[in-house]
C-alpha positions in Angstrom: 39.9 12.2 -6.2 36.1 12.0 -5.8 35.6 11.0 -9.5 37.7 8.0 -8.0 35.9 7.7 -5.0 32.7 7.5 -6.7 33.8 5.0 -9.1 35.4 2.7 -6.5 31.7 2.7 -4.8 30.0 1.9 -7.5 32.0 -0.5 -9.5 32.4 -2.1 -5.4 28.6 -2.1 -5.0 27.8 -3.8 -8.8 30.5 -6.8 -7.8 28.5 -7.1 -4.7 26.3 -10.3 -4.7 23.6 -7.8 -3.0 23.1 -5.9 -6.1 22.5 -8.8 -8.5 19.6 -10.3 -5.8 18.6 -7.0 -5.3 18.3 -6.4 -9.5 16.8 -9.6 -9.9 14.4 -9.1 -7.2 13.2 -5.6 -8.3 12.8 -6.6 -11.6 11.0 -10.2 -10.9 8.1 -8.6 -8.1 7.8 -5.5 -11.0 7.4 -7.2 -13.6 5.0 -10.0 -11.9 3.0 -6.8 -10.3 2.5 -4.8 -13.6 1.6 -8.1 -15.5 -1.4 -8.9 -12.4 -2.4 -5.2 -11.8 -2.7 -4.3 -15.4 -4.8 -7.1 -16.0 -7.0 -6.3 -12.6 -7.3 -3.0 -14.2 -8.4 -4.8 -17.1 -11.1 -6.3 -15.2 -12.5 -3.4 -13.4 -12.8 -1.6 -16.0 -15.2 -3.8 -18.4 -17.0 -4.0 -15.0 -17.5 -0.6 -14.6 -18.6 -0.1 -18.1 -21.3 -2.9 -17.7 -22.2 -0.9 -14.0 -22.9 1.9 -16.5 -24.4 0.5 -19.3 -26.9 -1.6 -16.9 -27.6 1.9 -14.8 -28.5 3.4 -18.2 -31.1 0.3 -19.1 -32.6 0.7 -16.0 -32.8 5.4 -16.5 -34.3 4.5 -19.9 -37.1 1.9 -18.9 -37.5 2.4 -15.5 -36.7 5.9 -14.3 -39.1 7.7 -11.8 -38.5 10.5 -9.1 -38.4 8.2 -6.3 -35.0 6.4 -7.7 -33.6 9.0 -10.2 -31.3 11.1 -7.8 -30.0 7.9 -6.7 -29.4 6.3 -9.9 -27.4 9.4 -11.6 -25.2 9.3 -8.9 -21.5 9.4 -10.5 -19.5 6.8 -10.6 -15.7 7.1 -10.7 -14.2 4.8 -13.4 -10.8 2.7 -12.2 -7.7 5.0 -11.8 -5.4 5.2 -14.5 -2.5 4.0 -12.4 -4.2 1.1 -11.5 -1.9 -1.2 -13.6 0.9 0.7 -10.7 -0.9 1.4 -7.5 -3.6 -0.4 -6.1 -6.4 3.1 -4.8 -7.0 3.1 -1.5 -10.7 4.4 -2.2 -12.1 1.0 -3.1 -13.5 1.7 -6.2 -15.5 -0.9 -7.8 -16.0 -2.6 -4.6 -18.4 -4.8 -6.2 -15.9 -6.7 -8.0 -17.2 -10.0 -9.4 -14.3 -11.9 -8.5 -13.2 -9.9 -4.8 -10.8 -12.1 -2.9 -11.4 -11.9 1.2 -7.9 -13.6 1.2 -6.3 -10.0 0.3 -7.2 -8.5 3.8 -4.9 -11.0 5.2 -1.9 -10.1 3.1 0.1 -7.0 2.3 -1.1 -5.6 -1.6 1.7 -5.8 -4.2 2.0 -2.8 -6.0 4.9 -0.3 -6.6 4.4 1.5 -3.5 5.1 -1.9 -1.9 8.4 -2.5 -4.2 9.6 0.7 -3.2 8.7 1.4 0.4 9.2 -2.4 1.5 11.7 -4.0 -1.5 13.9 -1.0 -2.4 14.0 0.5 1.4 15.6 -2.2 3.1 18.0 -2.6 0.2 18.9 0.7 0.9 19.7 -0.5 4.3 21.6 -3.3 3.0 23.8 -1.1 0.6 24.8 1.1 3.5 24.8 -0.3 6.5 28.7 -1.4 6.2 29.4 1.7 4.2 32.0 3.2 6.9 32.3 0.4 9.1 33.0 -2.3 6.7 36.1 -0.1 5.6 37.3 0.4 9.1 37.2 -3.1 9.9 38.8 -4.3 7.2 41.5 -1.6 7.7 40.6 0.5 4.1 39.3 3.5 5.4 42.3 4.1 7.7 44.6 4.0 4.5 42.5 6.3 2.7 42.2 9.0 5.5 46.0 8.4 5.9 46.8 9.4 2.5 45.2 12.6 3.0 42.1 12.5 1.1 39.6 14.6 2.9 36.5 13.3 4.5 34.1 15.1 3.1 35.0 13.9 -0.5 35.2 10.1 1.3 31.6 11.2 2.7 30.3 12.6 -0.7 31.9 9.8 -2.9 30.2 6.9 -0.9 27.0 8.7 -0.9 26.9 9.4 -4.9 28.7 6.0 -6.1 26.7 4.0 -4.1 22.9 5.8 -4.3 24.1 5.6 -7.9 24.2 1.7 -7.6 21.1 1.3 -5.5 19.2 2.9 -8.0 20.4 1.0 -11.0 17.9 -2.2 -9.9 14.9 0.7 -9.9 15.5 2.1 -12.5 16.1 -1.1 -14.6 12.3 -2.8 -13.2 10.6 0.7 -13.9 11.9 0.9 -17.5 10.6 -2.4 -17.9 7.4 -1.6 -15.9 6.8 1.0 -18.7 7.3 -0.2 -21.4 4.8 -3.0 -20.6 2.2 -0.5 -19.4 3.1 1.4 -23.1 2.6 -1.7 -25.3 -0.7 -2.6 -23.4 -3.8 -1.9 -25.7 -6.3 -1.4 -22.5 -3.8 0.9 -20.9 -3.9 4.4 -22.4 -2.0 7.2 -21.0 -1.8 10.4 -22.2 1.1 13.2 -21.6 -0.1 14.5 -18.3 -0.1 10.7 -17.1 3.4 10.3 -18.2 4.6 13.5 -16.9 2.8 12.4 -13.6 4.8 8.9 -13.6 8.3 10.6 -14.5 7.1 12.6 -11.0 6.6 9.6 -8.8 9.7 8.4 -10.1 11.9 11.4 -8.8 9.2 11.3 -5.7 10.4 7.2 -5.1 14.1 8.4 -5.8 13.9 10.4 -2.9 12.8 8.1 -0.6 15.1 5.6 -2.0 17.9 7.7 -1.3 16.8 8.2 2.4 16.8 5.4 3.4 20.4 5.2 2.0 21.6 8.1 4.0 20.4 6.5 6.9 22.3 3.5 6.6 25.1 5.6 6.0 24.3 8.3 8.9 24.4 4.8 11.3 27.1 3.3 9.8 29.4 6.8 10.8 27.7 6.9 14.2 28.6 2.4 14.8 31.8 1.0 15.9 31.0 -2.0 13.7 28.7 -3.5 11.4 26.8 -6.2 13.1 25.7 -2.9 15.4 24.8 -0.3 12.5 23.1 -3.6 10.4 20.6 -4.6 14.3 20.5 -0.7 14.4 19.2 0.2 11.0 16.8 -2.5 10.9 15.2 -1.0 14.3 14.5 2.2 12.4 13.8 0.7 9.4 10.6 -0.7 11.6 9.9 1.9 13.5 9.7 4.1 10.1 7.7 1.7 7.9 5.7 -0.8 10.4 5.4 0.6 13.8 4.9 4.8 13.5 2.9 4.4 10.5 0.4 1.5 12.1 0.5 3.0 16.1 -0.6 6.5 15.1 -4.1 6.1 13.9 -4.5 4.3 17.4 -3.0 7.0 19.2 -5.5 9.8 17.2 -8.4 7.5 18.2 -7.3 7.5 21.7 -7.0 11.7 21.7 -10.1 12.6 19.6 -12.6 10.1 20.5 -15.7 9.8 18.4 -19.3 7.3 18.2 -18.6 4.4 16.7 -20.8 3.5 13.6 -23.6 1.3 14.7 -24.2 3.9 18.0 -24.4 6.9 15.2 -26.7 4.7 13.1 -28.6 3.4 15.6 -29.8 7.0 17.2 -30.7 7.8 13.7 -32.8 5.0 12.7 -34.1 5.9 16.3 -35.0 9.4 14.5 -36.3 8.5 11.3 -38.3 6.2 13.0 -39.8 9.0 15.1 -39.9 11.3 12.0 -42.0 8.2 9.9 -44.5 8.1 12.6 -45.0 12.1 12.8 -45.1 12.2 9.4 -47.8 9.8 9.5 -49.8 10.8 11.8 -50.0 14.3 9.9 -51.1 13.0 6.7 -53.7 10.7 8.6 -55.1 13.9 9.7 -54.7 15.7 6.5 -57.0 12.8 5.0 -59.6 13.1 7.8 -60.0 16.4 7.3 -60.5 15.8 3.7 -63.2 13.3 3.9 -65.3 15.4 6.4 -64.8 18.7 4.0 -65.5 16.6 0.4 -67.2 13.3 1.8 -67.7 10.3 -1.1 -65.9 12.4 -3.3 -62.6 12.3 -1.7 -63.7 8.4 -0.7 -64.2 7.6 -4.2 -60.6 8.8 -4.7 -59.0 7.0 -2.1 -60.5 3.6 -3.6 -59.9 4.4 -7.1 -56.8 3.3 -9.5 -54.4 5.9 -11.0 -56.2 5.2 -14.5 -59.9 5.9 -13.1 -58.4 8.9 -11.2 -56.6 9.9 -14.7 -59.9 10.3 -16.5 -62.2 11.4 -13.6 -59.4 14.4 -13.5 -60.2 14.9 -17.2 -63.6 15.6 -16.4 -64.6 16.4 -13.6 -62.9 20.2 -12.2 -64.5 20.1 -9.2 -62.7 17.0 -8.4 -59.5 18.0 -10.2 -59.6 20.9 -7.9 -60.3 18.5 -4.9 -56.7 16.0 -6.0 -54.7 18.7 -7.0 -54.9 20.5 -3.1 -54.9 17.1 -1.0 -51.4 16.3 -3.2 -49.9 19.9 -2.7 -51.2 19.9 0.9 -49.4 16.4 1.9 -46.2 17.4 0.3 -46.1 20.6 2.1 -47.0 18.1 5.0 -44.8 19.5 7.9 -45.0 20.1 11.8 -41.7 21.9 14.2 -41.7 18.5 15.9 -40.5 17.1 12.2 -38.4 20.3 11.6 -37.0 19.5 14.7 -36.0 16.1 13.9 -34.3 16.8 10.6 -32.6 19.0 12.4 -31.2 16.8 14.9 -30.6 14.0 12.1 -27.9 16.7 10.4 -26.7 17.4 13.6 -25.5 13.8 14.4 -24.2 13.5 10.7 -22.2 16.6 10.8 -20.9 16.2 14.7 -19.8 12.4 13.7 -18.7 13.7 10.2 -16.5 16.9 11.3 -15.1 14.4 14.4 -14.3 11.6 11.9 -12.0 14.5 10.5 -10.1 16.0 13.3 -9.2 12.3 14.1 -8.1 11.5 10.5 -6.0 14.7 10.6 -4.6 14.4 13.5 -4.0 10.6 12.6 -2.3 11.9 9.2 -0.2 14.4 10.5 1.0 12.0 13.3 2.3 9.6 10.9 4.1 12.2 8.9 7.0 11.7 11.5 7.9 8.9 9.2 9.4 8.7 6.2 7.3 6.1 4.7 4.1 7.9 5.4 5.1 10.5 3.7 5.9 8.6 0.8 2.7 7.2 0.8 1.1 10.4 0.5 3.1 11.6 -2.0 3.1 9.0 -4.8 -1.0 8.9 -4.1 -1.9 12.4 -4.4 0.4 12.7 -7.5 -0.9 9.8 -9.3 -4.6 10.1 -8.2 -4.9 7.1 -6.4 -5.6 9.0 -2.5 -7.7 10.5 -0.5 -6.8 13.8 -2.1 -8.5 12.7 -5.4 -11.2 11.4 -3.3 -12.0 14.9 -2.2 -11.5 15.7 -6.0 -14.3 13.1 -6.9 -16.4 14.4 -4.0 -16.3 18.2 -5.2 -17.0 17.7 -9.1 -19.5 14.9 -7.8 -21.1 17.7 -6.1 -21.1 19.7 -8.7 -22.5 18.0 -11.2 -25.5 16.6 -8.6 -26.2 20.5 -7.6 -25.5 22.1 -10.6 -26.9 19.7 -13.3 -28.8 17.0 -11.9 -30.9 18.6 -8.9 -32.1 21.4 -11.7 -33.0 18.7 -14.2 -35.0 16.8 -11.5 -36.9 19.6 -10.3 -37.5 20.3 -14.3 -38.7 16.9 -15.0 -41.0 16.6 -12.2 -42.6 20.1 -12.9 -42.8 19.3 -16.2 -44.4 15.8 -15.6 -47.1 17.1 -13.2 -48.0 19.9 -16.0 -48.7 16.6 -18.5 -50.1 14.2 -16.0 -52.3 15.2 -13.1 -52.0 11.7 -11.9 -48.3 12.4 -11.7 -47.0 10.3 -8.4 -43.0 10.0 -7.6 -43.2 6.5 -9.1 -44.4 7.5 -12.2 -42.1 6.6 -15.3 -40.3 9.4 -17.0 -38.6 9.8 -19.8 -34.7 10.6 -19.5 -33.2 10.5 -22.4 -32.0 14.3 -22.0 -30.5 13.3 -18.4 -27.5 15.1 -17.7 -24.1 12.8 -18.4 -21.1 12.7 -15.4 -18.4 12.6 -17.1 -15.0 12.0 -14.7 -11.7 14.3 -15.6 -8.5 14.2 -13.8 -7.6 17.3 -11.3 -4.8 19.4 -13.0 -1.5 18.1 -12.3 -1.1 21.8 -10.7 -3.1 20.8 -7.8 -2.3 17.4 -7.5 1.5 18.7 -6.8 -0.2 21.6 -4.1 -0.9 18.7 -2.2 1.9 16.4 -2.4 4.8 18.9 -2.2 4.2 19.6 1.4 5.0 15.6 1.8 7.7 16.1 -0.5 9.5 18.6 1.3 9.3 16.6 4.5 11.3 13.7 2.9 13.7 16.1 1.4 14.1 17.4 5.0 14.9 14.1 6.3 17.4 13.4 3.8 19.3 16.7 4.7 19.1 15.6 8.6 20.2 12.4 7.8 23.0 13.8 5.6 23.8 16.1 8.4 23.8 13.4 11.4 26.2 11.2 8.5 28.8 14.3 7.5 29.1 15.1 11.6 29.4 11.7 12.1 32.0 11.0 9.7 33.9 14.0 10.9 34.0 12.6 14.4 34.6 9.3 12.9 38.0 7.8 14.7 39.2 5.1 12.2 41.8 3.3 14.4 
């Protein structure tokens, strides 16, 4: 009898005029939003090879202490699920052809098919699941011939989750295949494996929202009730909770805003410069009373003329080499003291910036969609978990690699050239190279099963709320 059941759903659901605008739909806005995003991805990726290969003109012509640190900084190429998901880290921000238009409108990607499209189909398919059949007098017939409720209950819920997923399944196939046959787009197995995940991932939430439509339509005495009262949840879940709680964090973990945190630390470096200053104005004054026209003569010549005078002259050699080691050991506790307060305001707005974002986070986690979110972006890459990932082998490879070859090269450089300065040109060549790798699908899963688990918990309470509601369910 469930076999039957099932089948009655789902053959019940495909006659529907719903599932062929919801299968045309899906596969239309999928289709249209792999076609756009692979060719964005396209885009931003020749323009982040040309961000790299004019970086690398400017190391091997240009390169000097004063701009090196900056200009090995690593740069995270475009996210392989680009062509899927649009990141929400911003990367390549300096897109040639940046639209402002797209702040005003919601981004189409396949988070947005499935959280927005696919979600209120869901809603759609259930809504009238129970209380269409009461209505029309079905359900009454069916309980009457003693066919138990929980197969009813189990048969609705497999035959038609079975249909709803038929349109997602059909626009993701389709979806792949394009992303396969795409010479720019190259995925390996762990990519693959990684899409088959947000798949199952978006399945879930699929199904959710299905069990919610069918929770309401056990709890409503009719369908124009369970449709106005799934579409209230259905906005409290994806537009109201998800939007209202960052507000909320900000109100319970207040911190500066920007241009007060930037402004008392321009009002610090400022301070510092002037210290700073005034130190190395004494440092020089001391010099020209202890060496006299020697230490004048220096101060008027050119690097060049200092650059051979060195060459003979040991006396003044000996004279250059102490002023430069003395003003870059130039220091006072007033300057300590300001550093000091400089970290301090970057690590008190820093660590405040994120209690609020995870307090913010966790808020939001009392929906469905939120959790979603989180999911399919720390699976594929394309969060603020691989931002963190970014940030710690970005940090690696500055500490570990780049901040030893620096010190190297300007050691090295003072050895050859006593009129070494930290605009000097240096030769790179040997510069270490960042090279970006994807975290381990083992710890991109640490972090989204939490998220998981919280969606398969709301589809159990929902499937709970549905089978007690059933049970109580008085089909006269």
């Amino acid at each position: 009898m469930l076999k039957t059941i099932i089948i009655r759903e789902f053959l019940n659901n495909l006659l529907n005029l719903r599932f062929m605008i919801g299968l045309v739909l899906c596969v239309i806005v999928t289709v249209a939003c792999v076609v756009i995003l692979s060719n964005d991805y396209k885009h931003e990726l020749a323009e982040y090879n040309l961000r790299v290969n004019r970086r690398d003109n400017i190391l091997d012509n240009y390169a000097s202490r004063s701009n090196l640190w900056n200009m090995l900084l690593p740069i995270k190429p475009p996210s392989r699920f680009r062509p899927l998901i649009i990141s929400t880290q911003g990367e390549n921000s300096e897109s040639f052809d940046y639209n402002s238009l797209s702040v005003l409108f919601p981004t189409l990607d396949f988070l947005f098919i499935v959280t927005i499209v696919l979600s209120l189909l869901a809603v759609l398919f259930s809504y009238d699941a129970v209380t269409g059949e009461r209505q029309s007098g079905t359900l009454k017939l069916v309980v009457a011939n003693s066919v138990s409720r929980v197969k009813i209950l189990f048969g609705k819920l497999i035959g038609g989750a079975a249909s709803l997923l038929i349109p997602f399944i059909l626009s993701l196939l389709v979806g792949a295949f394009y992303i396969s046959i795409n010479p720019h787009i190259e995925w390996d197995g762990s990519a693959w494996l990684e899409f088959l995940l947000l798949t199952a991932a978006s399945m879930t939430f699929i199904v959710l929202f299905y069990l919610l439509g069918l929770m309401v339509s056990t709890l409503s005495r009719n369908s124009s009730t369970s449709i106005l009262t799934c579409l209230f949840i259905w906005i409290l879940f994806i537009l109201v909770i998800p939007n209202m709680c960052p507000y909320v964090s900000a109100q319970i973990c207040r911190i500066p805003s920007i241009k007060e945190k930037e402004r008392k630390r321009a009002e610090y470096e400022r301070e510092g410069i002037a210290l700073i200053g005034q130190y190395r104005n004494e440092i020089k004054k001391k010099y020209r009373t202890r060496y006299g026209k020697s230490f004048l003569d220096y101060e008027s010549m050119d690097p060049e003329a200092i650059k051979q005078r060195v060459a003979s002259d040991f006396n003044f050699k000996s004279m250059v080499d102490a002023f430069r080691k003395e003003l870059e050991e130039t220091n006072s506790p007033s300057v300590d003291d300001l550093r000091s307060k400089i970290r301090k305001l970057e690590d008190d707005f820093k660590t405040k910036a994120r209690v609020q974002t995870k307090l913010a986070k966790n808020l939001t986690c009392i929906s469905p969609y939120a959790n979603y979110l989180y999911l399919a972006m720390d699976l594929t890459g394309t969060g603020l978990h691989s931002s963190k990932h970014f940030g710690r082998i970005g940090g690696q490879y500055m500490g570990g690699q780049v901040s030893p070859y620096m010190s190297q090269k300007e050691k090295d450089a003072k050895k050859n050239d006593p009129t070494y300065t930290s605009d000097t040109i240096l030769n790179v060549d040997d510069r270490p190279r960042f090279v970006f790798k994807e975290e381990p699908l083992k710890g991109k899963l640490y972090a989204a099963l939490p998220y998981w688990g919280i969606l398969g918990l709301f589809n159990v309470l929902f499937f709970v709320a549905a089978f007690a509601g059933f049970m109580r369910y008085d089909v006269r």
